[in-house]
N, C-alpha and C positions, 0 to 999 in steps of 0.2 A: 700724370696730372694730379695735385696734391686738390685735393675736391675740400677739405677740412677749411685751407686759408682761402679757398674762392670761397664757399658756401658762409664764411665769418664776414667777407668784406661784401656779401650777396647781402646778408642782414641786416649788416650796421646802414648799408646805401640805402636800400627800402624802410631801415628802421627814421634813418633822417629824411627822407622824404615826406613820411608819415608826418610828423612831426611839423613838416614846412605845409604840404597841402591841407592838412587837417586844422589848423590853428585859424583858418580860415573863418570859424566860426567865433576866434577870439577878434577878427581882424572886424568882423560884420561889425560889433559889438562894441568895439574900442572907435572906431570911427564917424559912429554916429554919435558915440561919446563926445569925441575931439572935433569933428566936424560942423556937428549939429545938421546934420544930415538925415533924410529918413532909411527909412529900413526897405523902401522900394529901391532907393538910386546905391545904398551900400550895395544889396544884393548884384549890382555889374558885375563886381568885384568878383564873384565867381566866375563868370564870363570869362575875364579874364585868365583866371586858371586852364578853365575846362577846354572852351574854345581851342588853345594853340596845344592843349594835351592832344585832340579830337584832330586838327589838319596836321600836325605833326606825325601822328602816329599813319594817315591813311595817306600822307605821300614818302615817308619812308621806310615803313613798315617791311614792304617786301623785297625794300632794297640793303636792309643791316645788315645780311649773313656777308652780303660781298664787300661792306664797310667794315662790316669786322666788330661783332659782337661786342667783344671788352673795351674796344676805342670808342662805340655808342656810350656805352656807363661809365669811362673816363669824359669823355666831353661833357655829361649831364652833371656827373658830379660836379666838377671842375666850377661849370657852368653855376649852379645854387651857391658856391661854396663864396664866390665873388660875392654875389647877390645878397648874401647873408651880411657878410662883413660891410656893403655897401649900405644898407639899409636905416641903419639906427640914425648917419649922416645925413638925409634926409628926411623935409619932412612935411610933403603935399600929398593930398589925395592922391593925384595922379602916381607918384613913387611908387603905390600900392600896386595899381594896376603892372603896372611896368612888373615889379617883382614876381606878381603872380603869372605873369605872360613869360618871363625868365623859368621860373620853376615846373611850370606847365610842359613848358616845350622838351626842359629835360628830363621829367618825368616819365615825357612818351618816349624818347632815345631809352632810360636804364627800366621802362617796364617792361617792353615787348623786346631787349637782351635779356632780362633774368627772364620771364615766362621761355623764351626759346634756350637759356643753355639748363632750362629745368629739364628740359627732352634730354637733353646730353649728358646730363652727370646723373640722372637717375634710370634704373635697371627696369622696371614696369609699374604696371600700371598701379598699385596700391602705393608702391615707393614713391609714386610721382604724386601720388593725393597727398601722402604722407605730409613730401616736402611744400606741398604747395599751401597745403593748411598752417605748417608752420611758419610758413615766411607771412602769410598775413597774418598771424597772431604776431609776430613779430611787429606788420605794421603797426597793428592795434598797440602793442606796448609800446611805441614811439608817439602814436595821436595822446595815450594816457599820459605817458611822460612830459610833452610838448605842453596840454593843459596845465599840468601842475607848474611845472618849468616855468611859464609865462606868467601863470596867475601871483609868483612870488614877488614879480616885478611892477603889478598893477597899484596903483593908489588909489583908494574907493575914496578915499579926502578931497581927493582934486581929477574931475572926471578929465582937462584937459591935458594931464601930465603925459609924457611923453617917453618916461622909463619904463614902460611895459616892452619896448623896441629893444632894449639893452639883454634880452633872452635871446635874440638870435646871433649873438656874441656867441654863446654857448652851441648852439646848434651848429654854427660855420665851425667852430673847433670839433666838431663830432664828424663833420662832411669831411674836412680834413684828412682824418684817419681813417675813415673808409675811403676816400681818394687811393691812399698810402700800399691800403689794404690790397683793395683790386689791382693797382699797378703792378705788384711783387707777386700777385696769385697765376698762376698759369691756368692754362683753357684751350683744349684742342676743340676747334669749332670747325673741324670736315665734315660733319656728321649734319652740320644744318644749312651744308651748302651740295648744290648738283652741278656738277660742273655742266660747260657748255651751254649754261641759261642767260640771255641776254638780259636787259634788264624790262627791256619791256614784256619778257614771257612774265615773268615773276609779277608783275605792277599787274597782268593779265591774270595771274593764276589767283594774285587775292581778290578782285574781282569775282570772277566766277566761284569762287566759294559764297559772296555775300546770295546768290541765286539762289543755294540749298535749299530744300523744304528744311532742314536739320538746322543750317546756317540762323534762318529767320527764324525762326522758334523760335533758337537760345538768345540769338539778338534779343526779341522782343522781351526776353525772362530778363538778361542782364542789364537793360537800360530801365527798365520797370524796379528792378532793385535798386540800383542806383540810386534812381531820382526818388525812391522812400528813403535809403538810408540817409542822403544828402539834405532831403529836406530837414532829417534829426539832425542830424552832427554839425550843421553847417546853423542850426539857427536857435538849438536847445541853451546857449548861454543867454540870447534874447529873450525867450517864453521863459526861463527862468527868473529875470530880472524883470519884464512888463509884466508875465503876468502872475509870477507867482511874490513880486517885488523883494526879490532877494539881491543881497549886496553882488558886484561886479565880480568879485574874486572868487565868492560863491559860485555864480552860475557859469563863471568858466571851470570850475571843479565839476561842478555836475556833468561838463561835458568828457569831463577826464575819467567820471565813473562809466557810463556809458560806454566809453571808448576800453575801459577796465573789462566791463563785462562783457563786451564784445571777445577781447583779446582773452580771457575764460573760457568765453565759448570755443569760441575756436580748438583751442586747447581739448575740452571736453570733447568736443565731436569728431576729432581725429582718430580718439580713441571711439565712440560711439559707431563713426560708419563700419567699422570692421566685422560690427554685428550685423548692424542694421541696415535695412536699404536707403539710398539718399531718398529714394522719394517721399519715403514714411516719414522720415526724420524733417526732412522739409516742409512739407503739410503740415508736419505737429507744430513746428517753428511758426509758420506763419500765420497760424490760430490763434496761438499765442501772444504773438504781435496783436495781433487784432484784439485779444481779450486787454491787454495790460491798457490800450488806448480808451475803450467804452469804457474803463473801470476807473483807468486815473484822472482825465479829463475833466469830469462832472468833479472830481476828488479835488484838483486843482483851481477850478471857477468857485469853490467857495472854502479856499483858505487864503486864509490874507497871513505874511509873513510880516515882523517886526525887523529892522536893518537893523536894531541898534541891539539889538539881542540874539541875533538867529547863530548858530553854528551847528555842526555834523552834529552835536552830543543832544541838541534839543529842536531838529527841524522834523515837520510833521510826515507822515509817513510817504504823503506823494511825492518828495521832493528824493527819495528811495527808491522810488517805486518803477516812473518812471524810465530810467537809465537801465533798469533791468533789462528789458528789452533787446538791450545789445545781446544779451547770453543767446536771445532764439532769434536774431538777424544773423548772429555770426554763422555760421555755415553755409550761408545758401551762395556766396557770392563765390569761395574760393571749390566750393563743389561743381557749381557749373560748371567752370573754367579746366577745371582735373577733367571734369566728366569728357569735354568735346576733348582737349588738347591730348589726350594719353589717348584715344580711340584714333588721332589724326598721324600719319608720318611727319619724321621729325622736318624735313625738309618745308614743310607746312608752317611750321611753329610762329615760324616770326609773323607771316602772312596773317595769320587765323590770331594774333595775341595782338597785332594791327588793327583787327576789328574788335575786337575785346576792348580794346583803352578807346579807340574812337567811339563806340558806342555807349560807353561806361563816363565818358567825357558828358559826353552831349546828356545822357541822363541827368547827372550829376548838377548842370548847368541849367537843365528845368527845370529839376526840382529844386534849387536853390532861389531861381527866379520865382515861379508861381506864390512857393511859400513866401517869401520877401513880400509880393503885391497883396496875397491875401494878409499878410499881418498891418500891411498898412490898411484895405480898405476895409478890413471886418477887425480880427483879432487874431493871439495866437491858437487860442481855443480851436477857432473853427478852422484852419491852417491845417492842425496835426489832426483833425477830424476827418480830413480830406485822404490824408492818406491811408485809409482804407480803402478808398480806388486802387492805387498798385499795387496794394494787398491781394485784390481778388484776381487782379490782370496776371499777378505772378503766377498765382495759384492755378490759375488756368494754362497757361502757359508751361509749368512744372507736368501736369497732366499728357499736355500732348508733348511735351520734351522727352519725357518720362516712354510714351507707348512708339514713339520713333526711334531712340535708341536702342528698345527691346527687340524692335522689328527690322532695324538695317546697323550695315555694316557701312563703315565709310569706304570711299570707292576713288 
């Protein structure tokens, strides 16, 4: 098994994903622009993603390993790579939704194949953090890149223009080659199948995993993260434009920083857990989160930016400040996930990485909604004020994740 060309077409597939879900926050953005729409009914638009990520993943999840791991991430690619090239032809609200219900669904087919052949091609368990850290940094550098990418195509001259769309030209040519990539890679996938399981044992066995005391924790830690990181990423080029009034191209850059120092982070704390304990390391991250919100917040309510002058060489410090955040988000998401999946048998993987994206969906699609309704009835101020609620929910939840792991073994 040549693990080098899988593990290259493992990348570039999750690097263009990244890049299509996460843009979502140029999509909020652009279409209240084009639409004249508020920032309640844009936020659907996530719905649309999340939702078919969320029933995709928990009515096939425990049935991939007998479909056949690499033909799930063939079809999903396949599946975007259309969607992409269709898109720009197009041009109603509804198109949106449709795409995002296309990318969503294959999302959940090529996330919960790579989480399960990450069991298969790696040796134990630090190998398996190793690679897992690096493939979401990997997504992170597709969200940064996808930001900049699109924002070349925006016209702050004319909020109706419609060539911001002409960026996923470029992404459908990038799905392409990881198409290409995964077809020609080989994959022994025995290892994530049991023979003589029907399928209704399997659709049974990811069930009674959701029971766990261990299972629910980590749910409650991974949907609680979500729906904080989702309410940043998904509305940070809005609070940059309403409220900190910075140009269009701007505040989709900010979300490309954000998503920069996230994909940093990550990086950094690959190397970091090898000292340190997740838990430590997590707790300090999420303090942190919490300190940069009480600090830029009030920092952002009283600076007003100029459009006709603002750029990277002269914008005020919060507009910096911010997006940092990403560096102490970045760990907590791909450590949970190492934590439970490398403690589980592999035959488990696809089942238990089922609940991972369904859960990971539905967060992702509250916290987009909520923040959406609070920016319409209050502001974005008190929006990202709010999420210091699953700041503390995480952290409690880290606590008892943390003393149950210490205390059992999986069974």
């Amino acid at each position: 098994m040549n693990k080098t060309l899988l593990k290259l077409a493992l990348y570039l597939n999750y690097f263009v994903f990244a890049i299509l879900l996460c843009s979502m926050g140029i999509v909020i953005l652009q279409v209240q622009r084009n639409f004249d729409i508020t920032s309640s009914n844009a936020s659907v638009v996530e719905a649309f993603k999340d939702l078919p990520i969320a029933i995709t993943s928990f009515i096939v999840a425990s049935f991939l390993p007998k479909i056949g791991l690499k033909k799930s991430m063939l079809i999903g690619s396949a599946l975007v790579t259309i969607a992409c090239f269709l898109l720009p032809f197009s041009w109603a609200f509804w198109n949106f939704k449709l795409f995002f219900l296309i990318a969503g669904a294959s999302f959940a087919l090529v996330k919960i194949s790579v989480f399960a052949v990450i069991g298969i091609i790696t040796k134990n368990e630090k190998e398996h953090s190793s690679f897992m850290s690096t493939l979401e940094a990997v997504f992170m550098a597709g969200v940064l890149f996808g930001n900049f990418l699109i924002s070349q195509f925006v016209d702050d001259r004319q909020p109706t223009s419609t060539q911001w769309l002409n960026g996923y030209w470029v992404v459908g040519a990038l799905s392409i080659i990881g198409f290409l990539l995964l077809f020609f890679s080989q994959l022994d996938e025995s290892q994530s199948k049991l023979e003589n399981r029907s399928l209704a044992n399997d659709f049974k066995e990811m069930l009674q995993l959701i029971v766990k005391p261990l299972t629910i924790v980590f749910i409650i830690s991974v949907f609680f993260y979500v729906l904080l990181e989702q309410s940043f990423t998904s509305w940070f080029p809005t609070f940059y434009k309403e409220i900190l009034n910075a140009p269009s191209s701007l505040a989709i850059q900010a979300g490309a920083i954000l998503a920069g120092a996230t994909f940093i982070g990550r990086l950094i704390s690959g190397y970091i857990l090898l000292k340190v304990k997740w838990i430590h390391l997590l707790s300090f991250c999420l303090l942190a989160v919490g300190i940069i919100v009480l600090v830029a917040l009030p920092m952002a309510k009283n600076t007003q930016i100029s459009i006709a002058t603002i750029s990277w060489f002269n914008a005020p410090l919060v507009v910096y400040l911010m997006p940092m955040m990403g560096l102490f988000l970045a760990p907590i998401y791909p450590t949970l996930n190492s934590t439970i999946l490398s403690a589980m048998p592999k035959h488990t993987h696809s089942s238990m990485s089922g609940l991972i994206v369904v859960f990971s969906a539905l967060g992702g699609t509250t916290g987009s909604i909520i923040t959406g309704h609070v920016f319409h009835s209050f502001n974005g101020t008190t929006a990202f004020y709010l999420s210091l609620i699953p700041i503390t929910v995480i952290f409690v939840a880290l606590l008892l994740l943390n003393r149950m792991v210490t205390k059992n073994k999986w069974s």
